[in-house]
C-alpha positions in Angstrom: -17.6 -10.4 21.3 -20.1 -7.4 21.6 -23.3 -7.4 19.7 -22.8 -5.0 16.6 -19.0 -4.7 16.7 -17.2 -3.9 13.6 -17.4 -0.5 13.3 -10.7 27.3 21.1 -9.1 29.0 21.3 -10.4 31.8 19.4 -8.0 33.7 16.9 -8.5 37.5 16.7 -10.4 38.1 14.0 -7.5 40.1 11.5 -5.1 36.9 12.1 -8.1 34.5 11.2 -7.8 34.0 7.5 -3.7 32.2 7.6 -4.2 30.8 11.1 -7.5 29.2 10.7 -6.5 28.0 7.1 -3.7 26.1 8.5 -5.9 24.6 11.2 -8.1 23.5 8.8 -5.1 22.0 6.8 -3.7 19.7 10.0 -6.9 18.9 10.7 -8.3 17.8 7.3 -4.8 16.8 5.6 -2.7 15.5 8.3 -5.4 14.4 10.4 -3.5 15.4 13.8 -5.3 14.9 16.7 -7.7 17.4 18.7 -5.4 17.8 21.5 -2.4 18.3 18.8 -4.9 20.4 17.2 -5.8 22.8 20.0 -2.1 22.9 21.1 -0.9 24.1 17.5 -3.7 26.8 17.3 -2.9 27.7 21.0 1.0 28.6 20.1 0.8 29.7 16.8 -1.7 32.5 17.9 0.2 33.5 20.8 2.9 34.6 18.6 1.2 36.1 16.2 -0.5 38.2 19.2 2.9 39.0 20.5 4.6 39.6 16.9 1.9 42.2 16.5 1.8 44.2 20.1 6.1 44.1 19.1 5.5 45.8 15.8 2.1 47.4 16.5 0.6 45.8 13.9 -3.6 45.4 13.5 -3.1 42.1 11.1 -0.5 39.6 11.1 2.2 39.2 8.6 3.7 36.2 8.2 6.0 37.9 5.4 7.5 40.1 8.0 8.7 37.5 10.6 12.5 36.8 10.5 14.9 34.4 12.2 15.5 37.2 14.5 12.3 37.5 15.6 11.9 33.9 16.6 14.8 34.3 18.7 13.3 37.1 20.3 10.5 34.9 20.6 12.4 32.1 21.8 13.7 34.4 24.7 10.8 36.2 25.6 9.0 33.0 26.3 11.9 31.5 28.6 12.1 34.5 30.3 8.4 35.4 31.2 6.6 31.4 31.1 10.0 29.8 32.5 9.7 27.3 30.1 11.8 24.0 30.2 13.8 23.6 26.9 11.6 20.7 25.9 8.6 22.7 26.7 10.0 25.4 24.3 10.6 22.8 21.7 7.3 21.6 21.5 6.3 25.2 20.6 8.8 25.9 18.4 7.4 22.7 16.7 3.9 24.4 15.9 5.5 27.4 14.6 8.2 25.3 12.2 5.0 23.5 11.3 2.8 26.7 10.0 6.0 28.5 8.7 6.8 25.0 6.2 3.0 25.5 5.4 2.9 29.1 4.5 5.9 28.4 2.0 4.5 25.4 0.6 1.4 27.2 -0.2 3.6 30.2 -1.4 2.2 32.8 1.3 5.9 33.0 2.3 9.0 33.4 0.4 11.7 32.3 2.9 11.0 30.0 6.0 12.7 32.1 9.0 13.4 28.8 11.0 15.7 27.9 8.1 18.3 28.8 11.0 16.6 27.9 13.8 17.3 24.8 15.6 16.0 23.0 19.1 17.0 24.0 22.1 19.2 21.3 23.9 17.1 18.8 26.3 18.5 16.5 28.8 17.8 13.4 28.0 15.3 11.8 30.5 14.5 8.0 30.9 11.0 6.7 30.8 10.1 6.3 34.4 8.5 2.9 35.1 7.5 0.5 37.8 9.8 -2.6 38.9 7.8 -6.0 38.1 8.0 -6.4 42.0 5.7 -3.2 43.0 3.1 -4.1 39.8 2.3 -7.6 40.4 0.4 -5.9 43.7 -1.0 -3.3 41.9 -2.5 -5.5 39.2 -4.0 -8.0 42.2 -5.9 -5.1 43.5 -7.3 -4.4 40.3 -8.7 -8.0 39.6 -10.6 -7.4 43.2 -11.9 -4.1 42.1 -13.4 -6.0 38.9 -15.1 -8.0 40.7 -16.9 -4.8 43.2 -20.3 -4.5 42.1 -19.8 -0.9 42.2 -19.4 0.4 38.8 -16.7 3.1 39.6 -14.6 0.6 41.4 -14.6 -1.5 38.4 -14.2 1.2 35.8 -11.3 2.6 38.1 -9.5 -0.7 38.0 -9.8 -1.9 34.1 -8.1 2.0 33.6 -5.0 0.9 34.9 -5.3 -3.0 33.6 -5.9 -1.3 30.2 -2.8 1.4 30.3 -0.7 -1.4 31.2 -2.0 -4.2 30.0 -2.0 -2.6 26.6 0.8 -0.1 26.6 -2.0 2.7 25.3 -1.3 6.6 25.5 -4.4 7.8 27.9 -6.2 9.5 24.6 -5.8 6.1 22.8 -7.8 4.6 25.9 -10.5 7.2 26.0 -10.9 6.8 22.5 -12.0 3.3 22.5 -15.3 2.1 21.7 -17.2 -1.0 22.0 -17.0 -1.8 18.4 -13.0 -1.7 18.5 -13.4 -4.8 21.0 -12.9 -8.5 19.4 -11.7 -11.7 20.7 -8.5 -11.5 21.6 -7.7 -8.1 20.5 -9.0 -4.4 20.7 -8.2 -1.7 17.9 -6.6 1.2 18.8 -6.6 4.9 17.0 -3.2 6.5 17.3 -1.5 9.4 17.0 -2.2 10.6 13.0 -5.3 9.0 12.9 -3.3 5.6 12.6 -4.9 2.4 13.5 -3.0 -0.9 15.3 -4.4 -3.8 16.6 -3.1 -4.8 20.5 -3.3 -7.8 21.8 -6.0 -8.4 24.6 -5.5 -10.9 27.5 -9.0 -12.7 28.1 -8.6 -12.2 31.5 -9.1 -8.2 30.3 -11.7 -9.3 28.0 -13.8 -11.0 30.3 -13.5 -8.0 33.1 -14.7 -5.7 30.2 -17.9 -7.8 29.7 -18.3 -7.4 33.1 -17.9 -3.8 33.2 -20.3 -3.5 30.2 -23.1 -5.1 32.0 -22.3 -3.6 35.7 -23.3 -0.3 32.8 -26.2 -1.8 31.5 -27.4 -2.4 35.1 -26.7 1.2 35.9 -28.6 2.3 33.7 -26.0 3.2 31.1 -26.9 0.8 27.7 -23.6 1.2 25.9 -24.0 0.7 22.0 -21.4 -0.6 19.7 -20.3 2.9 18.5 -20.2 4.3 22.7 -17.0 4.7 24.1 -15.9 2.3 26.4 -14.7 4.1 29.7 -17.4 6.4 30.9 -18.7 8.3 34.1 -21.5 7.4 36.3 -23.9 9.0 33.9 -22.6 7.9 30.7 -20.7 10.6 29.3 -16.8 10.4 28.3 -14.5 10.8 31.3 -12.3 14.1 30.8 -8.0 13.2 30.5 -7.8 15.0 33.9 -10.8 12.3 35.9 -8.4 9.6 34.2 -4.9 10.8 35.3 -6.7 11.2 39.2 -7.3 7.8 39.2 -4.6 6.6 37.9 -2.6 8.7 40.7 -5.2 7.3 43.6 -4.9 3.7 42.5 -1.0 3.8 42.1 -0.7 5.6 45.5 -3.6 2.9 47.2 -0.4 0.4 46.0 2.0 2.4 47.5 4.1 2.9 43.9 7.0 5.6 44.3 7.8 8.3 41.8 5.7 9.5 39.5 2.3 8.2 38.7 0.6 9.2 35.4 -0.9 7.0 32.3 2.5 7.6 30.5 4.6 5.6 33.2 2.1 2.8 32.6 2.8 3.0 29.2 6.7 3.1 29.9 6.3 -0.2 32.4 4.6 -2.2 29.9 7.2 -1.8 27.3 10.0 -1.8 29.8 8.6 -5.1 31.2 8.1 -6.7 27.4 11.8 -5.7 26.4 13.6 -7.2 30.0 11.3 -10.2 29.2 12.8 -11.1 25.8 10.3 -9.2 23.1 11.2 -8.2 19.7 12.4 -4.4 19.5 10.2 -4.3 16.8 7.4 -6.0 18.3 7.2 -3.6 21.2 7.6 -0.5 18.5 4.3 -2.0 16.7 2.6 -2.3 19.7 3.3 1.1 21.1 2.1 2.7 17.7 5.7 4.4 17.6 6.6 6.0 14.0 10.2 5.8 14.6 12.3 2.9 16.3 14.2 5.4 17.8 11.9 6.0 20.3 11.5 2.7 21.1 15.0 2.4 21.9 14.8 4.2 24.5 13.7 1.8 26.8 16.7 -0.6 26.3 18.0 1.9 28.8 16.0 1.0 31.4 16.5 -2.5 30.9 20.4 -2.1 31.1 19.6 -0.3 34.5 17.8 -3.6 35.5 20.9 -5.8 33.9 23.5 -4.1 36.2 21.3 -4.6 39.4 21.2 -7.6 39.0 24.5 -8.4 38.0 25.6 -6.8 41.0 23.4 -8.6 43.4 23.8 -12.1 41.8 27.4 -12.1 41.0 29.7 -14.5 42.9 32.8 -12.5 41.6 31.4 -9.7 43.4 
């Protein structure tokens, strides 16, 4: 399709050597992502900072942390950040994570979260849009693609994309030209995991568009450039992406929340309530675990019932 295709936070320095070691590990090893990566750093350093000003301590010992001390932890952190359980989870998650590290690599002897286990989370469904309110949205966008103003076009294939694709918003900013075929587009997931998604050529021929609208602009995109970009060429930052999203969802007057993740949830919730393969929809969302994929038979229960009770004669 496109000509060449085919392709800190700052640790103190006494807690640098275990810390940056297991950075380097995730990183490396596991191949997490940079967002993953910064959050891990980010949480694992605020409680060795905190562990130390508890214990006065110049360097942190990993050796001295116990089960009660994560507790401590645990409610220090509700207490002062207000955290939401799942919040609290997600941090407990780093630390579980260096903690199985330190022991695999024998700097620790026992693992203190051994007897620590997640806090309890309501269980939230996916938020998505009703089939009625998108068709609109989607309309709009097809107009904006064909705007010979660059952001207007831009804007509009960064909704067609999260939707049309079911992609998590670093998945879309991590596109390039190169990942772009007929018919398909390749995505890098969470893990460094790669998946091919399916591309409409309606999408496809909006992106050739877009790449010469660029070209015209002044902006001469290469194989190996990323896709969605600003008015000068450089990567759009996740916060640029999330305003438009918000903006364009509001311009189509969508209630409730409006974020790339809700998107993401509407594509998969419309896939299932149109007759896709559980499994299908798990290999296109670049989900590890069916479970999570499940989740979204919920919704499409929720849609059932309406139904049922608008459309039954019984009734």
């Amino acid at each position: 399709m496109f000509k060449g295709a085919g392709c800190n936070q700052t640790a103190p320095q006494s807690q640098k050597p275990m810390i940056d070691r297991f950075i380097a590990y995730i990183e490396s090893e596991r191949r997490l992502s940079a967002l993953t990566v910064r959050n891990y750093k980010k949480d694992i350093t605020a409680f060795a900072e905190w562990f130390n000003s508890r214990l006065a301590l110049e360097s942190f010992d990993a050796t001295r942390v116990s089960a009660e001390d994560i507790r401590d932890w645990i409610i220090y952190r509700l207490d002062s950040a207000k955290l939401a359980p799942a919040s609290m989870n997600r941090e407990l998650s780093s630390l579980r994570s260096f903690f199985r590290y330190l022991r695999k690599v024998k700097q620790i002897e026992e693992d203190p979260f051994k007897r620590i286990g997640s806090l309890k989370t309501t269980k939230i469904l996916p938020q998505y849009v009703p089939e009625s309110r998108i068709k609109p949205m989607l309309s709009d966008m097809r107009e904006q693609s064909r705007s010979s103003d660059l952001r207007e076009q831009r804007n509009g294939l960064i909704v067609s994309l999260l939707y049309g694709c079911g992609i998590r918003l670093a998945e879309l900013l991590s596109i390039r030209l190169c990942d772009i075929s007929t018919g398909a587009v390749k995505i890098h997931g969470k893990g460094d995991k790669e998946r091919l998604v399916p591309l409409l050529k309606e999408l496809e021929e909006r992106i050739e568009v877009y790449v010469d609208t660029c070209r015209e602009c002044g902006i001469d995109l290469q194989p190996q450039d990323l896709l969605i970009v600003g008015s000068t060429g450089k990567p759009l930052s996740r916060i640029t992406v999330q305003r438009v999203v918000r903006e364009q969802m509001a311009l189509a007057n969508i209630q409730g929340r409006k974020s790339p993740h809700v998107l993401r949830h509407t594509f998969a919730t419309h896939l299932l309530g149109r007759g896709a393969d559980m499994r299908e929809i798990q290999e296109l969302m670049g989900h590890s675990s069916l479970q999570t994929t499940q989740r979204y038979t919920h919704n499409s229960i929720t849609q059932l019932q309406d139904i049922y009770d608008k459309a039954h004669p019984h009734k």
